[in-house]
Phi, psi and omega in degrees: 000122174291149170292121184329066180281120165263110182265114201262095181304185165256192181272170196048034179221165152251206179284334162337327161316351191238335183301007172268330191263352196302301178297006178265351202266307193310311198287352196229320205211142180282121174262125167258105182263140195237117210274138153300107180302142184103011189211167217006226187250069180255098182300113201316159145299298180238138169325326138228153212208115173304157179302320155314307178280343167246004149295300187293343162309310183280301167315349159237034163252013163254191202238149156320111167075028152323134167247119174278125168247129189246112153276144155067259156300291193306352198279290193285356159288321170290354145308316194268320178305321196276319181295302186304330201214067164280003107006311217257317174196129187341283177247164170202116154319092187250113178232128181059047207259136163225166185294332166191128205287316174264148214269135193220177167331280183241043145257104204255349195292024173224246161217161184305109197311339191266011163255339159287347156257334160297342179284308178316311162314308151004285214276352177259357167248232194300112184300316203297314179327281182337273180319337188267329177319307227276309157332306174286349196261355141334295186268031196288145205210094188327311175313086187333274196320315183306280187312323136302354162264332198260351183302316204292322191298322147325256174002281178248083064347286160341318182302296167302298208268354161252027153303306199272145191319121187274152172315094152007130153325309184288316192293306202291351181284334178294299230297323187287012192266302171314337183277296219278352175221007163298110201196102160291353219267314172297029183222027183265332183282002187264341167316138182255332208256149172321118187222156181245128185258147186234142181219103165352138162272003187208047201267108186274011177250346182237063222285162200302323181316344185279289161338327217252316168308308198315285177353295195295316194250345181298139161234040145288175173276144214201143141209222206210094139298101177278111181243165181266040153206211197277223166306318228236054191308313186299355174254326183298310159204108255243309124351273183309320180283339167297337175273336167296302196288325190265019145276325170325282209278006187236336188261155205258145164199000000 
């Protein structure tokens, strides 16, 4: 009997995000891609919508006793699922994930608020344009020969994920509303269930440090997989994150 897996996309994306990895992901695990409501074809219930309401959105759209993976956005929904309903699921995966998306007082681990309203702003005009910036500057890579492979892979990606029904304006503004005032780091020692962080070293939206907290402050059992890219570990190499995860999800805790 295969293991249930539930895959959480991020924000300005879809379950498309995931299809490169499905025939490797099929033969070890029942895969659930789980649509964020307002995106592909999930319709909102309402125009905004809390970090709660769209836990629970997604929660009933899993299977029981899940080992769940959250990118990013979907990282912190899935985080908010396993404190609220640990009940609900076996293991839990946090890839590119952080505990509060902005940079504060006493946060230095995130990113600068006038660059998160320049990305917001983006996104209010041409979406497909938008999305291919915000994907490349994702996979980005110093490395000429690198920078031509993740250009072209932007490209189609962009491609692919704007096949599937696109987000609202309204929808992508609750979710970055939901990035800019989500703040997680007390409710991390209250987590219970085994969990694994996978973290970009050159991740320009998630700096690694953010990960080192989770590590630090987590008290389940827990560990911290450092891969050599960006936001987007599981494409950027694809291999390695499969062999993370189905050691994850094989090994007893």
């Amino acid at each position: 009997m295969t293991l249930p897996l539930v895959l959480v996309h991020g924000w300005g994306v879809n379950t498309a995000i995931w299809n490169a990895l499905i025939p490797e992901l099929e033969p070890e695990f029942e895969v659930h891609l789980i649509e964020l409501p307002g995106y592909g074809d999930s319709p909102p219930t309402q125009p905004e919508m809390s970090l709660a309401e769209i836990t629970d959105n997604v929660l009933s759209q899993a299977p029981d006793r899940a080992v769940w993976a959250g990118w990013s956005l979907g990282g912190t929904i899935a985080l908010n699922a396993a404190l609220t309903h640990p009940e609900r699921i076996k293991k839990l995966q946090l890839i590119s994930t952080t505990p509060r998306f902005l940079t504060g007082s006493d946060w230095e681990h995130g990113i600068q608020k006038e660059a998160f309203d320049k990305l917001a702003i983006s996104f209010r005009g041409d979406y497909t344009k938008a999305l291919q910036s915000f994907l490349r500057l994702q996979l980005y890579k110093t490395d000429r020969a690198e920078q031509r492979i993740f250009r072209r892979m932007a490209k189609d990606l962009t491609s692919l994920i704007a096949t599937h029904h696109t987000p609202s304006v309204a929808v992508l503004q609750n979710g970055l509303a939901i990035l800019a005032n989500t703040d997680l780091r007390d409710q991390l020692p209250h987590l219970t269930i085994a969990t694994q962080i996978i973290a970009g070293q050159t991740d320009p939206l998630v700096p690694i440090e953010a990960s080192h907290f989770l590590n630090k402050n987590l008290t389940s059992p827990h560990s911290l997989i450092e891969m050599e890219t960006g936001h987007i570990p599981f494409l950027e190499s694809t291999k390695g994150y499969i062999k993370a995860l189905t050691r994850f999800c094989k090994t007893e805790s």
